[in-house]
N, C-alpha and C positions, 0 to 999 in steps of 0.2 A: 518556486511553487508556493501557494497561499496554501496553507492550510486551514481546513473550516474550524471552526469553534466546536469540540469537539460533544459539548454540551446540549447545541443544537442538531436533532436527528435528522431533518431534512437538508441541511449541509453538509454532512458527514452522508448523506445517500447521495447527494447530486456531485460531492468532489469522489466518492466511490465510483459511483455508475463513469465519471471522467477519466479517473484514472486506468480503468478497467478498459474503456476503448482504445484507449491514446496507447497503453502498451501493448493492447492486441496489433494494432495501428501498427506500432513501430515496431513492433518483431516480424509482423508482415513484410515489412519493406528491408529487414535484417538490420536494424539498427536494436541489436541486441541489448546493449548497458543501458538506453535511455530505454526502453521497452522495460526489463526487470525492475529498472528505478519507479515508475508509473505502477506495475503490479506491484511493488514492495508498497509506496505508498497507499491502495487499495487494502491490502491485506493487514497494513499497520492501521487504520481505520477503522474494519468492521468489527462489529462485535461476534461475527460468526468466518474465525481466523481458521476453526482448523475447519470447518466444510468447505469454507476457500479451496485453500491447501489442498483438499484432499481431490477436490476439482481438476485445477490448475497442475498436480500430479499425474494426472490421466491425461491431460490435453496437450502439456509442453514436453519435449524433448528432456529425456535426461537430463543433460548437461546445462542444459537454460532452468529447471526447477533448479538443481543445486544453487547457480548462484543466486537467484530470488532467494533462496533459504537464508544463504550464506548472506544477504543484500538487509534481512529483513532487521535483526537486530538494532544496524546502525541507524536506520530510517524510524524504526519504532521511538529511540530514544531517540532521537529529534524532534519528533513530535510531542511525546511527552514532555518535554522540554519547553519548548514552545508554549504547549499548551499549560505550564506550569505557570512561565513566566508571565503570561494575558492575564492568569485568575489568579496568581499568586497563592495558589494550593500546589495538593499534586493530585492526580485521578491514573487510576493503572488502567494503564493500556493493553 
């Protein structure tokens, strides 16, 4: 997965709006780990994480939010990482 430059807000919308279909997408078709990875990376992104959340809590099953939850920390800090190592700062995600 590419992640956009998190600096840019129109690539951090168009790899959001991507990620957000491709794991609706893939839980549709029951391919659950890649489906929460795709929401994890969405939700690690936006700047509006907990209305995500509080979204994505109403629409998914139990047990598929928990592991998004559980999914979201290690996908955050890879991006922040990432996006550490491009601009050689660091910006909180």
């Amino acid at each position: 997965i590419k992640f956009p430059d998190l600096t840019d807000e129109m690539a951090v919308q168009k790899f959001f709006m991507t990620e957000i279909s491709l794991g609706e997408q893939l839980l549709g078709v029951g391919d659950i780990e890649n489906g929460i990875e795709h929401l994890a990376n969405a939700v690690a992104v936006t700047s509006h994480k907990e209305n995500l959340l509080n979204v994505l809590r109403t629409t998914l099953p139990d047990p598929i939010f928990r592991l998004l939850v559980e999914r979201l920390p290690e996908v955050s800090k890879k991006i922040y990482n990432i996006h550490k190592q491009k601009t050689g700062g660091g910006m909180i995600i």
